[in-house]
C-alpha positions in Angstrom: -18.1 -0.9 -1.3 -14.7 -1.4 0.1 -13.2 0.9 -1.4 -14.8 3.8 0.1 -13.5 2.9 3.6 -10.1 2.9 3.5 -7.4 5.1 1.7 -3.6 4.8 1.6 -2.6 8.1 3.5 1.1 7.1 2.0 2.0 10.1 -0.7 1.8 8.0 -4.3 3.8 10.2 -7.0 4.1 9.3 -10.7 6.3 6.3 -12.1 10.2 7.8 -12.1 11.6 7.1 -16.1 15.1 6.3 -14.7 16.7 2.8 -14.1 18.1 2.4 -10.9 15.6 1.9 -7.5 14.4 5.2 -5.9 11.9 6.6 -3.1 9.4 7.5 -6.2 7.3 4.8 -6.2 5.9 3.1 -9.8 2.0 2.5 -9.7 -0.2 0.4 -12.2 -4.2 0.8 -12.0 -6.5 -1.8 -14.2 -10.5 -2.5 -13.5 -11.1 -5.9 -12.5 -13.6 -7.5 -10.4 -15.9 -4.5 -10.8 -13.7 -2.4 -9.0 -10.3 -0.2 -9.1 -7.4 -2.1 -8.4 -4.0 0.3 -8.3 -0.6 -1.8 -7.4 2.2 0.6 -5.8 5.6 -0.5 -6.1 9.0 1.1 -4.1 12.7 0.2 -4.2 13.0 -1.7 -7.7 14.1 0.0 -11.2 10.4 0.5 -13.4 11.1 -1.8 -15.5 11.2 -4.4 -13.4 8.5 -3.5 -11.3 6.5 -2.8 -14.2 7.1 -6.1 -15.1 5.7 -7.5 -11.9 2.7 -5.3 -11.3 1.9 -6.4 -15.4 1.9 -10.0 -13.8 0.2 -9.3 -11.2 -3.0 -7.6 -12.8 -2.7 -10.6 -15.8 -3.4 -12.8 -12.5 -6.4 -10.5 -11.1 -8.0 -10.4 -14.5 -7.6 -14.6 -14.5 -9.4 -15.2 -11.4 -12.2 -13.0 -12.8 -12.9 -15.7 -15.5 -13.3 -18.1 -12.5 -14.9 -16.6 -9.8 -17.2 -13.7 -11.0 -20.3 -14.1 -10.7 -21.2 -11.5 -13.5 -19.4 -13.6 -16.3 -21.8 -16.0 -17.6 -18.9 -17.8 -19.1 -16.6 -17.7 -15.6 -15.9 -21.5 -13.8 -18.3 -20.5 -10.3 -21.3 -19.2 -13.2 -20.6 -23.0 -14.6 -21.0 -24.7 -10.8 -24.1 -22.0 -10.1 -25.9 -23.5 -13.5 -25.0 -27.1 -12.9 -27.7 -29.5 -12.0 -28.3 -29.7 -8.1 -28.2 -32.8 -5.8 -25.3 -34.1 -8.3 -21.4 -34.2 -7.6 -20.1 -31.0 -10.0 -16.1 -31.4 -10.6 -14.6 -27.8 -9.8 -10.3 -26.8 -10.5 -8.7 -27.3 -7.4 -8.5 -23.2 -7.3 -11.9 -23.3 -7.1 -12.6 -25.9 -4.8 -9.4 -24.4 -2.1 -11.8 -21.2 -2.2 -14.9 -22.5 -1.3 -13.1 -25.2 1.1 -11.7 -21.9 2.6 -15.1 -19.6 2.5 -16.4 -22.2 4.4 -13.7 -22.7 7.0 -14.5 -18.8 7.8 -18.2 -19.8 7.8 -17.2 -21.9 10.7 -15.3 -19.7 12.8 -18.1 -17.0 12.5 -20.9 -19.5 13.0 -22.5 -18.8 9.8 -22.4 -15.1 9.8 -20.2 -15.5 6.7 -21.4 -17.7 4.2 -21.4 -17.6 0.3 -24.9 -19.3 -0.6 -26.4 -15.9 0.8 -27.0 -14.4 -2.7 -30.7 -15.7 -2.6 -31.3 -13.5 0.5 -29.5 -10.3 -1.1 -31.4 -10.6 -4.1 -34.6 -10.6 -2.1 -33.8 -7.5 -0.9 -33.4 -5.3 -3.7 -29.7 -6.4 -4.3 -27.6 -7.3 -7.1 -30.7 -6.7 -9.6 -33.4 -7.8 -7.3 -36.2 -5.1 -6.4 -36.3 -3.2 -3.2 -39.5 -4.4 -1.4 -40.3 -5.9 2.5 -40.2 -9.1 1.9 -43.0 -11.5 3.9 -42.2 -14.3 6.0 -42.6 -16.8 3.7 -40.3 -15.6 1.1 -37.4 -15.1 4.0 -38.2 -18.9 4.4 -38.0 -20.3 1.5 -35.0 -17.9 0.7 -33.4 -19.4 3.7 -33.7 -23.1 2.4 -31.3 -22.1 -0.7 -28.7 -20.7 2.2 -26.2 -22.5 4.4 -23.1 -23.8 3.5 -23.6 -27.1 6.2 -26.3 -28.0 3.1 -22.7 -28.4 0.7 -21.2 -31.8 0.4 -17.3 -31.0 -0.3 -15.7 -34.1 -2.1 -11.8 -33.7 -1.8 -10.9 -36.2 -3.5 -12.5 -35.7 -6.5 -12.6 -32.1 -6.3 -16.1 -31.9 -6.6 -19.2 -29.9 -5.0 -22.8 -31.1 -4.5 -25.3 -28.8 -3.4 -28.4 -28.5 -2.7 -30.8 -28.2 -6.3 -31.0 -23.9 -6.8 -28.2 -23.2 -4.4 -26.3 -20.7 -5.6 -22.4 -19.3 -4.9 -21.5 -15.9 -4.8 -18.1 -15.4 -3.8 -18.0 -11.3 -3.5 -17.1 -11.2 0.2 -13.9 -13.7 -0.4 -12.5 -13.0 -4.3 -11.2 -10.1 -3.9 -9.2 -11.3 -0.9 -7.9 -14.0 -2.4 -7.0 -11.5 -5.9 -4.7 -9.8 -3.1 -3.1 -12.2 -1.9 -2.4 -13.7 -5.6 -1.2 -10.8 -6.4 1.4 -10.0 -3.5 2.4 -13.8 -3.9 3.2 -13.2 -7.7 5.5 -9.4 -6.5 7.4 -11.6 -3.5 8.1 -14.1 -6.4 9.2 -11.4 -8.6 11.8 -9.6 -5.7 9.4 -6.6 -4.9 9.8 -6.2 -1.2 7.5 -3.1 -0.6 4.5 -2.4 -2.5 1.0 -1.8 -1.5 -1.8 -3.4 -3.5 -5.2 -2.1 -3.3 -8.4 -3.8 -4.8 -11.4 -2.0 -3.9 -10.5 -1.0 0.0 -9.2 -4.7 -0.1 -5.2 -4.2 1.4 -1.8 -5.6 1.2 1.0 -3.6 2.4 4.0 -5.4 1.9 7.2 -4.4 3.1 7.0 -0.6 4.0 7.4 2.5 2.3 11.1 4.2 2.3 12.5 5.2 5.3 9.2 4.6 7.2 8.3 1.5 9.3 4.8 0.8 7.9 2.7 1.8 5.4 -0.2 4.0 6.8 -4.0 3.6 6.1 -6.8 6.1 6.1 -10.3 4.6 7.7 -12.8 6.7 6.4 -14.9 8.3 8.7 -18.4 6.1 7.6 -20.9 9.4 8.8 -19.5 10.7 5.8 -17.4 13.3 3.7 -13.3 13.1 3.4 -12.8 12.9 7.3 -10.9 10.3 8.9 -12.1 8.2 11.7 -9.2 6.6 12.2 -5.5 5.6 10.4 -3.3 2.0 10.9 -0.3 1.3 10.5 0.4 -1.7 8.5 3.4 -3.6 7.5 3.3 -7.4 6.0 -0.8 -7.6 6.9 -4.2 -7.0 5.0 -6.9 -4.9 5.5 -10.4 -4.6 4.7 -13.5 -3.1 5.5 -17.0 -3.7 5.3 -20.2 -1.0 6.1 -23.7 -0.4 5.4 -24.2 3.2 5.2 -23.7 3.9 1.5 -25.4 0.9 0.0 -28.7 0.6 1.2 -32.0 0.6 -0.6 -35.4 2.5 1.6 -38.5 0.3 2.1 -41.0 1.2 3.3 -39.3 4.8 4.7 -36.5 2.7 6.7 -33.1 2.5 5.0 -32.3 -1.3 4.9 -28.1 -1.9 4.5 -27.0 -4.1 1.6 -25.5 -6.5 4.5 -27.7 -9.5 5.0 -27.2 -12.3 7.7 -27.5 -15.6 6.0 -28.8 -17.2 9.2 -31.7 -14.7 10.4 -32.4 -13.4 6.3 -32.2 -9.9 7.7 -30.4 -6.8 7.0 -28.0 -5.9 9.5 -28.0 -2.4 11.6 -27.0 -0.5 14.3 -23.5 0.0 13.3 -21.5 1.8 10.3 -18.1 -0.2 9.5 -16.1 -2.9 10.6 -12.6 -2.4 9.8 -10.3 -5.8 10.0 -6.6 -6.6 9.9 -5.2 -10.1 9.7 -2.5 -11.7 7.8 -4.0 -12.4 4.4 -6.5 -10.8 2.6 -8.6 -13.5 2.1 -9.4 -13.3 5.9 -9.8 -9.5 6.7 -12.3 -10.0 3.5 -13.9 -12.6 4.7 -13.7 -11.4 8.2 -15.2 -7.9 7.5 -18.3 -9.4 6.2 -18.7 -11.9 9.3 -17.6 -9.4 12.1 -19.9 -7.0 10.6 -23.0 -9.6 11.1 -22.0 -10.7 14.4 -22.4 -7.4 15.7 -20.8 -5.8 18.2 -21.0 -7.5 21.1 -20.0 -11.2 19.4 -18.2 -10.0 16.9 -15.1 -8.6 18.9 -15.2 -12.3 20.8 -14.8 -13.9 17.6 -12.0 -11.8 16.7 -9.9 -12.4 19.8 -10.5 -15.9 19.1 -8.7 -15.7 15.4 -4.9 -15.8 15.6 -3.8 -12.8 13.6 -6.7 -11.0 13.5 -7.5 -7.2 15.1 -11.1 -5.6 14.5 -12.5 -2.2 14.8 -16.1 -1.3 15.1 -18.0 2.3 14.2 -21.0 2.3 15.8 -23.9 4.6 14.6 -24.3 5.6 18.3 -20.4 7.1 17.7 -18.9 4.6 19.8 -15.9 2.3 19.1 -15.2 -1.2 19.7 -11.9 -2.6 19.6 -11.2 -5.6 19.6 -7.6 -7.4 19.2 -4.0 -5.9 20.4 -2.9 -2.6 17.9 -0.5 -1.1 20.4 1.1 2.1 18.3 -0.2 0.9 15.4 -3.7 2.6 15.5 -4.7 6.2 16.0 -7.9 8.0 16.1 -6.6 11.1 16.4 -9.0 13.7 18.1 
């Protein structure tokens, strides 16, 4: 759904054939993740930064085979099948995500939290069907959710949960694609590039002769209109909303967005947009803010080094929340 929220505003032209490093910028696009992601690279000859976006998507379509939850054959479908109540050795890249997914469960007291698939499947998500679902099965739902019910064993790299517990790492992967990604360009000498992964956002660097790279925020009531553009320069982006994928019970539209700690859909606002200084976070982050709300979710951000939020309310109010000086303009 990400990428329907937020659009580079920056003018992408086509790859230029020569050698040397000009202002035309060279792009690569693949599908990965179920998604588009499109890698734009300024200020290095196209060879070389073909080169580097090449590496780059290799490493996107890598972390698929361990973290999709789609791929029967990936590493986190492997954990999901294991036995439960039984120590399950993970790769350490596996076990640093989840040892991160629920650091950010923490800090947003369980508003984010990667055992929620049960609860999304209950209603009418990722292949489940759309129907109110009683009490009862929101309670036993609920007893396959929490990540406080996960034993993390570091030194053996090894996860025990709970028997039918199941990961789902769609609010955190494509982060942490990004910030592979961007770590593999630095390492190749690419020092301004945007890399986009379905409304998940890098800019590094800027473009040339500008200061930052600048960000559309779709305006979430719909259309093409803008409700808002950042600037961005060396941070993430991402941005997480309800009013596009929803299913209709019972005649009231109910947003994909589930809180893990209530079982129930989330309303009463359209998008929360967040910057912070990896992508793994503003992923993460967008998800959580979203589920605290309004009112909590802006305290939580403030309390986040790094970390700037905006919030479109379906009242057509705006919460800000975080320091963007200059660098964020809702025009009029």
């Amino acid at each position: 759904m990400k990428t329907r929220f937020l659009i580079a505003a920056a003018l992408l032209l086509q790859p230029h054939n020569g050698c040397a490093p000009s202002a035309v910028p060279l792009t690569r696009e693949t599908f990965v993740m179920g998604t588009k992601c499109v890698i734009t690279i300024y200020g290095m000859d196209d060879r070389r930064a073909g080169e580097a976006a090449g590496r780059a998507i290799h490493e996107l379509h890598r972390i698929e085979t361990v973290m999709s939850t789609w791929n029967a054959d990936s590493e986190i479908s492997a954990l999901n099948g294991s036995p439960g109540n039984a120590p399950f050795a993970v790769s350490r890249e596996l076990f640093g995500i989840l040892d991160e997914s629920f650091r950010w469960s923490e800090l947003t007291g369980g508003a984010f939290d990667i055992t929620a698939r049960p609860l999304v499947r209950m209603w009418g998500f990722q292949g489940g069907e759309a129907v109110l679902p009683s009490g009862e099965e929101i309670s036993a739902a609920l007893r396959l959710v929490g990540f406080g019910k996960v034993r993390l064993d570091a030194e053996n790299l090894a996860v025990e949960r709970p028997e039918g517990m199941q990961f789902d790492l769609a609010g955190i992967g494509k982060g942490y694609g990004v910030d592979r990604c961007v770590a593999i360009l630095r390492e190749s000498g690419v020092e301004s590039a945007l890399v986009n992964l379905g409304g998940n956002m890098y800019a590094l660097g800027a473009p040339p002769g500008k200061g930052a790279w600048t960000i559309g925020i779709r305006d979430p009531r719909g259309g093409d209109g803008l409700a808002g553009r950042l600037l961005l320069k060396d941070e993430a982006v991402a941005t997480s909303g309800n009013y596009e994928n929803f299913v209709v019970i019972d005649g009231k539209r109910r947003g994909h967005i589930v809180d893990p700690r209530s079982g129930l859909t989330v309303d009463g606002q359209l998008s929360v947009t967040v910057t912070a200084p990896t992508a793994t976070a503003a992923d993460a982050l967008s998800t959580g803010l979203f589920v605290l709300g309004p009112v909590e979710g802006p305290r939580a951000a403030e309390n986040i080094p790094g970390v700037r939020a905006v919030f479109l309310l379906e009242n057509g109010e705006r919460v800000v929340a975080g320091d963007f000086g200059d660098s964020l303009d809702f025009g009029r």
